[in-house]
C-alpha positions in Angstrom: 135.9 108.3 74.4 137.8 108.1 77.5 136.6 112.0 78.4 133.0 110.4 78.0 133.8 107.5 80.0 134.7 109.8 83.0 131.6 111.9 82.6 129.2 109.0 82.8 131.0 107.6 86.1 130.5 110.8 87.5 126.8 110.9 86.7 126.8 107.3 88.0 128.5 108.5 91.4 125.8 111.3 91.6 122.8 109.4 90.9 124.1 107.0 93.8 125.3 109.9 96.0 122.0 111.3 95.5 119.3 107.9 96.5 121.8 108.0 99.1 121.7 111.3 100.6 118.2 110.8 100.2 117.6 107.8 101.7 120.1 108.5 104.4 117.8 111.8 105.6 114.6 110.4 105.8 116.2 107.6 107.7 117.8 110.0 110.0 114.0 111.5 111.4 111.7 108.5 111.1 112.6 105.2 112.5 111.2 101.7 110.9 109.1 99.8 112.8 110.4 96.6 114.2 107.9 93.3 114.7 108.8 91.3 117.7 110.4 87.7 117.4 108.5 85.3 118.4 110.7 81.6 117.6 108.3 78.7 116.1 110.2 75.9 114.8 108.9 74.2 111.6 110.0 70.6 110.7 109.5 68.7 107.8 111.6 66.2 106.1 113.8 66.2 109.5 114.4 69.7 108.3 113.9 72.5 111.0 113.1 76.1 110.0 112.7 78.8 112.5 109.8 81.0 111.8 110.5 84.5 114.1 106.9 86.0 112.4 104.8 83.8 112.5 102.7 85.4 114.8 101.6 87.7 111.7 99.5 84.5 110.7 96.3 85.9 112.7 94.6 89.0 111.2 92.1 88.8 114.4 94.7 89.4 116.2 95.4 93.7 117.6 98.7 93.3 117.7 99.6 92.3 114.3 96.6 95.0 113.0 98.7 97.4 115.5 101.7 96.0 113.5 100.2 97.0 109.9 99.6 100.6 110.8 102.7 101.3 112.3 104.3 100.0 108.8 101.6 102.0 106.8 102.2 105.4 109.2 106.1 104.6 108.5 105.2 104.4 105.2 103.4 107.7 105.1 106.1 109.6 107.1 108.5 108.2 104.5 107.1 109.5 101.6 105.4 112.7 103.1 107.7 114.2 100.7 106.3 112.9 97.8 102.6 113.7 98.5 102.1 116.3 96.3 103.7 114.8 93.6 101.7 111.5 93.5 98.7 114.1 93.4 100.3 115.4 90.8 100.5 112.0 88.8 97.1 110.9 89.7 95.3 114.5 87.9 97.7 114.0 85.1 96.9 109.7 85.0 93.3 111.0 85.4 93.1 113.7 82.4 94.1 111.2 80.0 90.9 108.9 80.6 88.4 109.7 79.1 85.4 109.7 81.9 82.8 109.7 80.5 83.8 106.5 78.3 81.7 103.6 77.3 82.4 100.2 75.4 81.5 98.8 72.1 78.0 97.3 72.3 77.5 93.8 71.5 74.8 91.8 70.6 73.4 89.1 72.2 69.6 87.4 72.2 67.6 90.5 71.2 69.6 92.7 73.0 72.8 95.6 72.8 75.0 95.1 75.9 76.6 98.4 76.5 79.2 99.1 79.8 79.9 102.9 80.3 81.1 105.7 82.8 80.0 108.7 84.0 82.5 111.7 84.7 83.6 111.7 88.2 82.6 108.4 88.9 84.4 105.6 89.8 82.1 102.6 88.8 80.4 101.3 85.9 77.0 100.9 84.9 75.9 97.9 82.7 72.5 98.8 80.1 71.3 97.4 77.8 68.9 98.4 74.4 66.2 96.0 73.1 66.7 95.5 69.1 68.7 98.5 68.1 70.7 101.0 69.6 68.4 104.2 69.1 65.7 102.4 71.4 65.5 103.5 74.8 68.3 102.4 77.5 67.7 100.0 80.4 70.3 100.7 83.5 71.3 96.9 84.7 73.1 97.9 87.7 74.9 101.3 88.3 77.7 100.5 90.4 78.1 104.0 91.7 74.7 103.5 93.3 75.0 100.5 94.8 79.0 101.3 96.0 77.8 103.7 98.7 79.2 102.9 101.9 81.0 100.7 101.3 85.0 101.5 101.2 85.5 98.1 98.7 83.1 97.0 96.0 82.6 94.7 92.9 80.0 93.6 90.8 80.4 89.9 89.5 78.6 87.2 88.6 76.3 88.8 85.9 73.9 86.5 84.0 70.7 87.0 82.5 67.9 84.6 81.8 66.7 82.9 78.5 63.4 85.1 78.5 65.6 88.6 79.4 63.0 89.0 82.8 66.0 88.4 85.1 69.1 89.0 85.9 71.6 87.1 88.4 74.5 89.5 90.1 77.2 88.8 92.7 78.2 91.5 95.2 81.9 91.6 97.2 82.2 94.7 99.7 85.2 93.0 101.2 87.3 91.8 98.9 88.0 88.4 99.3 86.4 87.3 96.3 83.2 86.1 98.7 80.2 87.1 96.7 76.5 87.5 97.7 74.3 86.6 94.8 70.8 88.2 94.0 68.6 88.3 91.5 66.6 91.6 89.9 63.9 91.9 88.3 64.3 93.7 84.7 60.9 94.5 84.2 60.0 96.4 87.6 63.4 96.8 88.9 63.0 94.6 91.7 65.6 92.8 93.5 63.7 89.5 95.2 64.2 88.1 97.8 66.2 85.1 96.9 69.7 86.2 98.8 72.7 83.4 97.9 75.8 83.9 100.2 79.2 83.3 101.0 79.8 81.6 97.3 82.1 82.4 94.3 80.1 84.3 92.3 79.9 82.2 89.6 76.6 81.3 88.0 74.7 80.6 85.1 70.3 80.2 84.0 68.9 77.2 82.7 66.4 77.9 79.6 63.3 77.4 82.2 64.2 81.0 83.4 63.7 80.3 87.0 67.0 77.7 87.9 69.8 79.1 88.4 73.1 77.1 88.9 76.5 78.3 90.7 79.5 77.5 92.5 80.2 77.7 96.4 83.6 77.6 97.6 84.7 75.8 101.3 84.8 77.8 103.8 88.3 77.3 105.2 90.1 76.8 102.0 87.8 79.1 99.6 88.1 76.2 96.8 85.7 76.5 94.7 84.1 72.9 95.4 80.5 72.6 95.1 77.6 73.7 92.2 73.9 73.7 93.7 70.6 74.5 91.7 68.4 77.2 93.1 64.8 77.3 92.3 63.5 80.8 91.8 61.3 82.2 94.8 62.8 79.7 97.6 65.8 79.9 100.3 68.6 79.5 99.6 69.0 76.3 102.3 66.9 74.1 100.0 69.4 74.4 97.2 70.4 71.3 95.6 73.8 69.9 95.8 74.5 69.2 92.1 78.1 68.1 92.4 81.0 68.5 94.8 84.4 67.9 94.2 86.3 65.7 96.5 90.2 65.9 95.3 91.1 69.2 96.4 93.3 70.0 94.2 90.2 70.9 91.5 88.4 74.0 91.1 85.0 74.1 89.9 83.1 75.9 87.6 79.4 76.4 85.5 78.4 78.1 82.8 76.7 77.8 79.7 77.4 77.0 76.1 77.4 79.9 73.4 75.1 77.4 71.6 72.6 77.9 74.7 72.1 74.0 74.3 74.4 72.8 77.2 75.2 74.0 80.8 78.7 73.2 81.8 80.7 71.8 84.8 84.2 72.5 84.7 86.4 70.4 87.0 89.7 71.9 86.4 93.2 71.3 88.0 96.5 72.9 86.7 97.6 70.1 84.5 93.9 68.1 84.4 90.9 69.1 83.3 87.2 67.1 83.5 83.5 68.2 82.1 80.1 67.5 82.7 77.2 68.7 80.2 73.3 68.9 80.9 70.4 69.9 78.5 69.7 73.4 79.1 66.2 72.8 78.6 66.4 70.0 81.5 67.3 71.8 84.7 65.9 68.8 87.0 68.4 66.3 84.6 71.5 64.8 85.6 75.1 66.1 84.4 77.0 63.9 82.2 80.4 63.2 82.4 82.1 64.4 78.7 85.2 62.9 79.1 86.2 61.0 82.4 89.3 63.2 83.4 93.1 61.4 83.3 96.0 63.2 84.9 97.8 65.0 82.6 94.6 65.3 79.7 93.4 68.9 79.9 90.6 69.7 77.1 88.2 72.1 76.5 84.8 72.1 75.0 82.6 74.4 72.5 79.5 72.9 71.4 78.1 73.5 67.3 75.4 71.9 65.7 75.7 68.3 66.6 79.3 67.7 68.0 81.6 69.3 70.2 84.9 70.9 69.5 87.8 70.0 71.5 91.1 72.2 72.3 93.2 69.7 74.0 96.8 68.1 74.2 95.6 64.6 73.9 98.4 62.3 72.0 100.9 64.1 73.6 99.9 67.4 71.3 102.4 69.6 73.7 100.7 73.1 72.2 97.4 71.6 71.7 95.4 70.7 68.6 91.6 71.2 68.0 89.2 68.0 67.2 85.8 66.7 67.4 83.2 64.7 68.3 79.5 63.9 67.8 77.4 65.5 70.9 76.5 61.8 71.9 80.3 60.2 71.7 82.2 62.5 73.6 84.7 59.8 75.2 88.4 60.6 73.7 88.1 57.2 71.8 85.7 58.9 69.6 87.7 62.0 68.9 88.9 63.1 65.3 91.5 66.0 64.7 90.5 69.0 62.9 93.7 71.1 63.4 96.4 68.7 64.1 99.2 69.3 66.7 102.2 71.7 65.6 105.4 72.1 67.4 106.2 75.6 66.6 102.4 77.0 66.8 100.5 77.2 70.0 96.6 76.8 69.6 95.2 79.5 72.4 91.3 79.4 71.2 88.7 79.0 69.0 85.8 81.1 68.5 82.6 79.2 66.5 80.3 81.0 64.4 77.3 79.6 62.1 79.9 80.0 59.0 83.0 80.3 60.1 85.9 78.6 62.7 88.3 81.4 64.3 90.9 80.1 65.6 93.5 82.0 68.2 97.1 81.0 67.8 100.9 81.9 68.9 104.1 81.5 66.9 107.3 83.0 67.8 105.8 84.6 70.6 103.2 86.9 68.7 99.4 86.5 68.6 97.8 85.2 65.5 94.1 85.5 64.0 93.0 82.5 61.4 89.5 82.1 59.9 88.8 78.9 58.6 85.0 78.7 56.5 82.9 76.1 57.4 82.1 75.6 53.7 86.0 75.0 52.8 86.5 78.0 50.9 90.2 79.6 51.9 91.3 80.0 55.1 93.2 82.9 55.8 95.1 84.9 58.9 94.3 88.3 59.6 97.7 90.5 58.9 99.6 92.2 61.6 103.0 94.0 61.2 104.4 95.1 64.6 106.6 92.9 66.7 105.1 94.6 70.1 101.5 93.9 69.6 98.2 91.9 70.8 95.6 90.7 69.1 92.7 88.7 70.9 89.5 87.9 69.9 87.3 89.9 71.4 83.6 89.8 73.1 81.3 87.4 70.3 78.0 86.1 71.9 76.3 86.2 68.9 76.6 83.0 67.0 74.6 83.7 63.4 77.2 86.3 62.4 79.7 87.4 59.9 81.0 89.7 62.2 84.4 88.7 64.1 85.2 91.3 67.0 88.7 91.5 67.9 90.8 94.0 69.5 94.6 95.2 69.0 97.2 96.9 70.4 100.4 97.6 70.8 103.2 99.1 73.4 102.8 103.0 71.2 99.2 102.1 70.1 96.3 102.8 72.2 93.5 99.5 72.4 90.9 99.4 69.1 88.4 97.4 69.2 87.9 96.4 65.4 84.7 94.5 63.9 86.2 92.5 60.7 83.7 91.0 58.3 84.7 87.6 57.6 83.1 87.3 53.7 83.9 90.5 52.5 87.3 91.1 54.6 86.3 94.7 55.7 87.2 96.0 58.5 85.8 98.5 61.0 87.5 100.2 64.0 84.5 100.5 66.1 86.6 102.3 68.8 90.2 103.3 69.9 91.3 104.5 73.0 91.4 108.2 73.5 93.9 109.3 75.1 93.3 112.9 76.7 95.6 116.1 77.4 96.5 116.7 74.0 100.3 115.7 74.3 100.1 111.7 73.5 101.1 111.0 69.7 102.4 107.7 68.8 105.4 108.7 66.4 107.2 110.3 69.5 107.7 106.5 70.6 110.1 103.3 69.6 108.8 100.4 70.2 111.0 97.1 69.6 111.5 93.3 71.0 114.6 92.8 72.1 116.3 89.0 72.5 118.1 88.2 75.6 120.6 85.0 76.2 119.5 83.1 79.0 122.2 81.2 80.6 121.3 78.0 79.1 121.2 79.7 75.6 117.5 80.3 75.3 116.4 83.1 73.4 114.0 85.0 75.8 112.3 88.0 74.1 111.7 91.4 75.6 109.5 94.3 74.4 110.1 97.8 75.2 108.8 101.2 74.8 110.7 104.6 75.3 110.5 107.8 73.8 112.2 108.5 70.1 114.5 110.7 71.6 116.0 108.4 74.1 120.0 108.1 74.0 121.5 104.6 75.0 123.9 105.7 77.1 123.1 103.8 80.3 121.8 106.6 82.1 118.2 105.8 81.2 115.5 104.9 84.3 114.4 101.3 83.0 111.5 99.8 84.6 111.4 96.3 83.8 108.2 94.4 84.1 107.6 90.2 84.4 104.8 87.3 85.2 106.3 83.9 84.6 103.9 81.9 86.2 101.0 79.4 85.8 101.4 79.9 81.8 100.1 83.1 81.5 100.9 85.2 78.7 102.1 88.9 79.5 101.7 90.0 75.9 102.8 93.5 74.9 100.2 96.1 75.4 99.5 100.0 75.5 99.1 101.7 79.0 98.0 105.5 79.0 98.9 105.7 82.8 102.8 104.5 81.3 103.1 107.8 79.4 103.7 108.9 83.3 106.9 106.9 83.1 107.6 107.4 79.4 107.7 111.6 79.7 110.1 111.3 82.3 112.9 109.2 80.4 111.8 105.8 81.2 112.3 102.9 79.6 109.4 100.6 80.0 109.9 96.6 79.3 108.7 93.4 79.7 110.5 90.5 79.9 108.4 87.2 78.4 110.3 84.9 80.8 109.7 80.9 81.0 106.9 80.2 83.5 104.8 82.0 80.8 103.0 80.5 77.6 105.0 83.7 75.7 106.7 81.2 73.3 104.5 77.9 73.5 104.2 75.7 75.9 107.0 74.4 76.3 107.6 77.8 78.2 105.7 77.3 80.3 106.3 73.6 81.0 110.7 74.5 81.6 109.7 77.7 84.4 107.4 75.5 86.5 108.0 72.9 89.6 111.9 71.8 89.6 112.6 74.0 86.6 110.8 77.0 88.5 114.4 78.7 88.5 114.6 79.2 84.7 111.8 81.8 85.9 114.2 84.0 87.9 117.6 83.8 85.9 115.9 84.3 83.0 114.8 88.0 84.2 118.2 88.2 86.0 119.6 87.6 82.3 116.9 90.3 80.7 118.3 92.4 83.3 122.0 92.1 82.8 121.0 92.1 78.7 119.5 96.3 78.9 122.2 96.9 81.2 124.8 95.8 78.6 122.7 97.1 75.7 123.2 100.5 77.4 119.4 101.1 78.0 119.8 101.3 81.1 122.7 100.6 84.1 122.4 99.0 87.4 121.9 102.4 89.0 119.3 103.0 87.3 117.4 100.1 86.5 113.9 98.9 87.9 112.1 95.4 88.8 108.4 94.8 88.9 105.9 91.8 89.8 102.5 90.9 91.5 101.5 87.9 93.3 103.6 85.2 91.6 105.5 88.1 90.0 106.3 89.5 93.7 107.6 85.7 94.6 110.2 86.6 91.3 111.1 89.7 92.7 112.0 88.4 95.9 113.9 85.7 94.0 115.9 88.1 91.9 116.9 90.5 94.8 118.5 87.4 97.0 120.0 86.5 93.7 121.3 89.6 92.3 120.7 92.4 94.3 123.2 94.2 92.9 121.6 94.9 89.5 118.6 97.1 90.6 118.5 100.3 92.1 114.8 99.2 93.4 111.7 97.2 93.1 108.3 97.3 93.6 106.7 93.9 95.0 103.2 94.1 94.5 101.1 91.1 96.7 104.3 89.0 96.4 103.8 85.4 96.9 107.1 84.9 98.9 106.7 82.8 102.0 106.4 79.6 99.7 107.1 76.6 101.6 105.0 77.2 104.5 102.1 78.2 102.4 102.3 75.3 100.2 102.6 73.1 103.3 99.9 74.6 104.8 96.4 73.3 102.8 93.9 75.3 104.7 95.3 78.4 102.9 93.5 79.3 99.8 94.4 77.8 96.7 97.3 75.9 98.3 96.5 72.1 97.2 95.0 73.5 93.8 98.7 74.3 93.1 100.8 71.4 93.6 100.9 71.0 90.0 102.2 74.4 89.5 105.1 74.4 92.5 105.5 70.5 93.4 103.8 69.6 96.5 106.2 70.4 99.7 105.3 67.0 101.2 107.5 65.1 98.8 111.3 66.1 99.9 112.3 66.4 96.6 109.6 69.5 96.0 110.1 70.6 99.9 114.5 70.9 99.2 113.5 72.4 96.1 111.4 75.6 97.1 112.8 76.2 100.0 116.4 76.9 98.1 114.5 79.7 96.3 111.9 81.0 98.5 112.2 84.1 98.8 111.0 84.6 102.7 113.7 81.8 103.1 116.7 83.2 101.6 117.2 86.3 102.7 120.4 86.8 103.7 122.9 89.4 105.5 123.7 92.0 102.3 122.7 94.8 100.6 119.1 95.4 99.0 117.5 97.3 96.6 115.2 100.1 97.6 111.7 98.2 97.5 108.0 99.3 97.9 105.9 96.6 99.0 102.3 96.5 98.5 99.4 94.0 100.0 96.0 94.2 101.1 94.8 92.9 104.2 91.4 90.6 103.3 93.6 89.0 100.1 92.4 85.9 99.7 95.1 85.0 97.2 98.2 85.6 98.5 97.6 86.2 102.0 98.3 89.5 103.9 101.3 87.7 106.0 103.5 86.8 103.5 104.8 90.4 102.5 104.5 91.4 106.1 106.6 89.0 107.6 109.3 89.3 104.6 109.6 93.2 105.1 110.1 92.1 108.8 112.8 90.1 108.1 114.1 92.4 105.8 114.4 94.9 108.0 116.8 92.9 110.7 119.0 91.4 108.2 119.6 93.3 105.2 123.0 95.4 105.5 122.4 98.4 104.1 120.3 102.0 104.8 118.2 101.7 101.6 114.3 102.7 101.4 111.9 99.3 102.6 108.5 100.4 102.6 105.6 98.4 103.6 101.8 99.5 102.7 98.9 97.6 103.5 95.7 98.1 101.6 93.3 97.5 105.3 90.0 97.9 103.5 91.3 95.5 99.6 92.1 92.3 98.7 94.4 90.6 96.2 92.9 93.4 93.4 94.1 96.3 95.4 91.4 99.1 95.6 88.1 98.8 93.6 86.9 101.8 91.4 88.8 102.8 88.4 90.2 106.1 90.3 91.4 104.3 93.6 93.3 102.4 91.2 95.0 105.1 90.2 96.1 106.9 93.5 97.6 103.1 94.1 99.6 103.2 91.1 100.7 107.3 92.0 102.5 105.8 94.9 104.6 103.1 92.8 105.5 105.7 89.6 106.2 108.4 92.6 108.6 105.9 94.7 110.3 105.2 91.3 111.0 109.0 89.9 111.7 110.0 93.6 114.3 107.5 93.5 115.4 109.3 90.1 115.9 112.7 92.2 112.2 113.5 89.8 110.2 114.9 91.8 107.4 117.1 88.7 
């Protein structure tokens, strides 16, 4: 034992000596860039903070473009080493895809929707067949086609009318999520003439076939904030204002009812939600407010036969129960439960059919399937055995079926995509991923869930995946993975790309933190405004939990997070730097209290719910003791690969650049800080399946050169 002990310090020692060395040399030749100080004093509260990069605030500016390419050249120069390795890891991320791959059609009003690839290319194209699937194929749109020459692109906004003549389609070449809409004719191929810019994307046909309503977002703020009708055949600068949304801290949306009855307004903040329904036949009528909205009362509609169904947490139902009313006596005073509230079961979604009610739930963290006959036969829940899994219901436009689509997975299973007859109980797995190259085989991989203590006792569940061969020892590369915001779900999931990692030695995991829906939502509700630090120390806790476990050690352990994930990353590494040997940040949302006191940014006031509103001092003390941008402090770092792209509408370009800046004059050590700046992308990174993957090269080759892996 004590013989074993020694050995593993000295593998510690040369896994340290060695980032070091490594580190230490490519230091030696290329110099970091430095951004210059410029001092701005912020005050709020009687508070003053002093801002040295603020200057990086203005992407018209040359010298802060001048600024990005310096960090992207040092970023090259720094990992010029490691070129023909991430080559290497894109072929071999490549072979396993299968290129030439297309989805599972579905069918929808007369139609077989099919989305498939071509080998070598790096877009879709959307067909269709009329009535069966041996009858000739109709090419939608062929993204490949319309990409050309443009270095960013993707298709949105895809709806076709009542009659199947038209179809509506959004275009982004920039990446800011700031679409142009058109409209094509499916009979001759035509696009016309009607050109809708500068909006969200977002649209949907009325049944006359020639009104199309969408969304437009502000110019300034990019809210989405209005909905306008346009008339087939004339400008766009006659559209109709339909609605706008004055409290700017709702989004809104429109779309259409599975039922084809009822086009929808949605009016949606983070804890407050607000509809309004029209006649689909009656373009020209006036919406109709479905439940007048009250702060804190978020609902959700699907309209059958002659009521609506309604997921809500009315009556204080904390994971939301499922109830009804008649289509003309939608105000909550007329609502009836069908599913009542349960503490321990989340209700995620429903699913309406002619003869059945499918209904998506979470309990104890793990996805749940229940079918529930209209005709009050049994109900029942489809069966699943792994703890590592999802199960979602899948893509179901057609309404007079028997058929429930759903897909599953798991962290060793590829994705299927499963048609389950609801009367007889058969199932049919109408696809499942391939996975190319001949290695891949499921039974040479463990996958488990693992419960961390948080420090206030809570159970906070992980789920890994490593190869069967794996020793705990603590020498194991560990890359651990985590969301925790907003109250979305990371649920455990197969990656092919991950088999990169996997082959290697790593341990892959993801840590279903609080700030997340993973275990109700209550989760979500204890990692969100002043509890927003049960986010962090709970990954901090995951972390110190596989270190103790002996997955992993501190020298060999690996954080990941985008956008709100990159604000926990910053977060962890002021808190405890100590326990990672790096970290990629990926879009990290980290400069939080002057964003959120800044509501001409993006998204800014349509998150007050989700972060508390700096303008009250209690929220302002709050996030600035955690903000990343904020808190960095004179000591050591990880080694960290930070990622953004310069047109993000999200998180904006600014907010990782100025951080690495001030990262770079403070931190005490001689560890790798990488900046790389995506100049042509937004929030998404690139666009095109393939570009995607030369992105995610760099990250697996920063983490396995950090390993001393270099094939």
């Amino acid at each position: 034992m004590k013989n074993r002990l020694i050995l593993s310090c000295l593998c510690l020692i040369f896994a340290t000596s060695y980032s070091q060395t490594a580190t230490n040399k490519m230091s030696e030749n290329t110099t970091p860039p430095v951004a210059k100080k410029i001092s701005k004093t912020i005050e709020k509260h009687g508070d003053k903070r002093n801002d040295d990069y603020f200057w990086l605030n203005d992407r018209e500016n040359p010298e802060v473009i001048d600024y990005l390419n310096k960090e992207n050249k040092y970023y090259e120069q720094m990992t010029a080493h490691t070129k023909d390795f991430q080559t290497q890891l894109f072929e071999e991320m490549k072979g396993r895809i299968k290129e030439d791959d297309s989805s599972v059609p579905y069918f929808f009003n007369g139609y077989w929707y099919i989305t498939r690839f071509e080998t070598g290319k790096n877009y879709p194209i959307y067909a269709r067949k009329k009535e069966n699937l041996t009858a000739k194929e109709e090419i939608l749109f062929d993204c490949n086609v319309m990409a050309i020459g443009h270095s960013y692109f993707q298709l949105g906004g895809m709806s076709v009318s009542q009659d199947n003549k038209l179809a509506s389609f959004a275009v982004d070449v920039v990446g800011r999520r700031i679409y142009t809409i058109q409209i094509k004719n499916l009979e001759t191929g035509e696009i016309l003439k009607d050109k809708i810019e500068n909006v969200t994307g977002s649209c949907a046909w009325s049944n006359d076939n020639k009104t199309l309503f969408y969304t437009k977002q502000d110019e300034q703020t990019l809210r989405a904030d209005k909905v306008l009708k346009h008339k087939l055949g004339e400008v766009s600068s006659k559209d109709v204002l339909v609605y706008f949304e004055k409290d700017d801290t709702f989004n809104v949306d429109v779309s259409k009812e599975k039922s084809r009855k009822y086009l929808v307004i949605t009016s949606a903040s983070t804890l407050t939600t607000e509809f309004r329904t029209l006649l689909a036949d009656n373009p020209d009528g006036e919406f109709k407010i479905f439940q007048k909205r009250v702060r804190g009362l978020e609902y959700d509609i699907s309209h059958y036969g002659d009521s609506f169904y309604i997921l809500t947490n009315k009556d204080k139902a904390t994971n939301f129960k499922l109830m009804k009313t008649p289509e003309n006596a939608t105000e909550k005073e007329n609502w009836k439960d069908v599913i009542p509230h349960r503490e321990d079961v989340l209700l995620e979604e429903i699913e309406i059919f002619k003869e059945y009610l499918v209904v998506g739930e979470r309990s104890n963290g793990l996805n749940k399937i229940r079918i529930m006959p209209w005709n009050g036969k049994e109900e029942y829940y489809l069966p699943f055995e792994s703890e590592t899994y999802t199960a979602n219901i899948s893509t179901n436009p057609d309404f007079d079926t028997k058929v429930l689509r759903y897909s599953y997975q798991s962290m060793a299973t590829p994705s299927s995509v499963i048609d389950f007859n609801m009367d007889t109980k058969e199932k049919e797995v109408k696809k499942e991923q391939q996975v190319l190259g001949g290695k891949f085989d499921k039974k040479n991989y463990t996958e488990e869930r693992v419960w961390a203590t948080a420090k206030d006792g809570t159970k906070i569940p992980i789920s890994m995946v490593y190869r069967k061969d794996l020793k705990k020892d603590g020498k194991n590369p560990l890359l651990l993975y985590a969301y925790g915001s907003y109250g979305v779900t990371m649920d455990a999931y197969f990656s092919s790309t991950r088999l990169s990692l996997l082959d290697r030695g790593f341990v892959y995991a993801i840590a279903h933190i609080r700030g997340g829906e993973d275990m109700g939502r209550p989760w979500y509700d204890n990692g969100k405004l002043l509890k927003k630090k049960n986010t962090f120390t709970d990954f901090i806790d995951c972390s110190k939990f596989v270190i103790a476990e002996k997955y992993t050690s501190p020298e060999h352990l690996y954080a990941e997070g985008g956008s709100a994930g990159g604000l926990l990353m910053g977060a962890i590494i002021n808190m405890a730097p100590e326990l990672y040997n790096g970290v990629i940040a990926q879009v990290p949302f980290v400069d939080v209290v002057t964003t959120m006191l800044d509501d001409t940014i993006p998204l800014t006031t349509g998150e007050y719910d989700e972060w508390g509103n700096p303008n009250e001092k209690k929220f302002y003390d709050y996030m600035k003791s955690y903000s990343p941008y904020d808190n960095v402090v004179a000591q050591k770092y990880p080694n960290m690969y930070v990622s953004t792209g310069l047109h993000d509408s999200q998180v904006q370009y600014w907010e990782p650049a100025k951080w690495v800046a001030k990262l770079r004059t403070v931190k005490t050590d001689n560890n790798i800080l990488l900046l790389d700046t995506n100049m042509d992308a937004g929030h998404g990174g690139a666009s095109g399946r393939f570009e995607a993957l030369k992105e995610l090269a760099k990250e697996f080759s920063f983490l396995l050169d950090l390993e001393g892996i270099d094939k």
